[in-house]
C-alpha positions in Angstrom: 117.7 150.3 139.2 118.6 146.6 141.0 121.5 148.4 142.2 120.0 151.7 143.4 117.1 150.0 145.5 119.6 147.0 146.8 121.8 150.3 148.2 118.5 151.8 150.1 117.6 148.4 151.6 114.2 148.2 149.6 112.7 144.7 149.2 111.9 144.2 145.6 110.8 141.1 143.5 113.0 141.2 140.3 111.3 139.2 136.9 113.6 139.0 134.3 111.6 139.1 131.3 114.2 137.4 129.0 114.3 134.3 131.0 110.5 134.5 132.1 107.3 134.0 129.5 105.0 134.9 132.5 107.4 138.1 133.3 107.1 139.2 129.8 103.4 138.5 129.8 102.8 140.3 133.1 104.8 143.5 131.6 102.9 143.3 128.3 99.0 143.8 130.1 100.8 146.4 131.7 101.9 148.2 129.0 102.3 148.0 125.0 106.2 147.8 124.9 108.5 145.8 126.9 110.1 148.6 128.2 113.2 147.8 131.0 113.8 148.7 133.8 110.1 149.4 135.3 109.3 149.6 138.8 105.2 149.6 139.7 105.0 150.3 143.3 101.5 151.1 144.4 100.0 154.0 142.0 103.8 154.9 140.5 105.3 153.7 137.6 109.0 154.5 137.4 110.0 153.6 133.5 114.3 153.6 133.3 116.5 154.4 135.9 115.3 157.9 137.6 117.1 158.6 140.6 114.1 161.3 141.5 111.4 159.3 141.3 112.9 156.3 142.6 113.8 158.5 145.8 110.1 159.3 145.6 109.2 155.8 145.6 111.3 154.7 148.0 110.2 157.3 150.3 106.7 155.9 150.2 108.2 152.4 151.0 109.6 153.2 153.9 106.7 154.9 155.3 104.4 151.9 154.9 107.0 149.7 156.2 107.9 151.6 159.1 107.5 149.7 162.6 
C-alpha cells in the first residue's frame, strides 16, 4: 500500500505499529484486530492492499487537494 500511494504522489502519515505503542493503540480504538495495512482517509476505510478502493480513495484526495 506504501508503495502504491508513494507511485500516485499521495501524502500519507505512515505509523508502524510494531515499533509504535501509541500506533498500535490508535489502531486498536479503531478496530478490534490489528489488522495491516489500513488506510482511514475521511469516511473510507481501506483494510489490505485493494487497488480499487485505493484508486477510489485517492481519487477523493486529489479533489480536496486540488489548487
Amino acid at each position: 500500500m506504501r508503495e502504491y500511494l508513494q507511485a500516485h504522489s499521495v501524502e500519507f502519515d505512515d505509523r508502524n505499529i510494531r515499533q509504535s505503542e501509541t500506533a498500535r493503540e490508535e489502531l486498536r480504538a479503531r478496530s478490534q484486530d490489528l489488522i495491516v495495512p489500513l488506510l482511514l482517509y475521511g469516511d473510507h476505510e481501506v483494510v489490505g492492499f485493494d487497488p480499487d478502493a485505493l484508486d477510489t480513495v485517492i481519487a477523493e484526495y486529489r479533489e480536496t487537494t486540488a489548487v
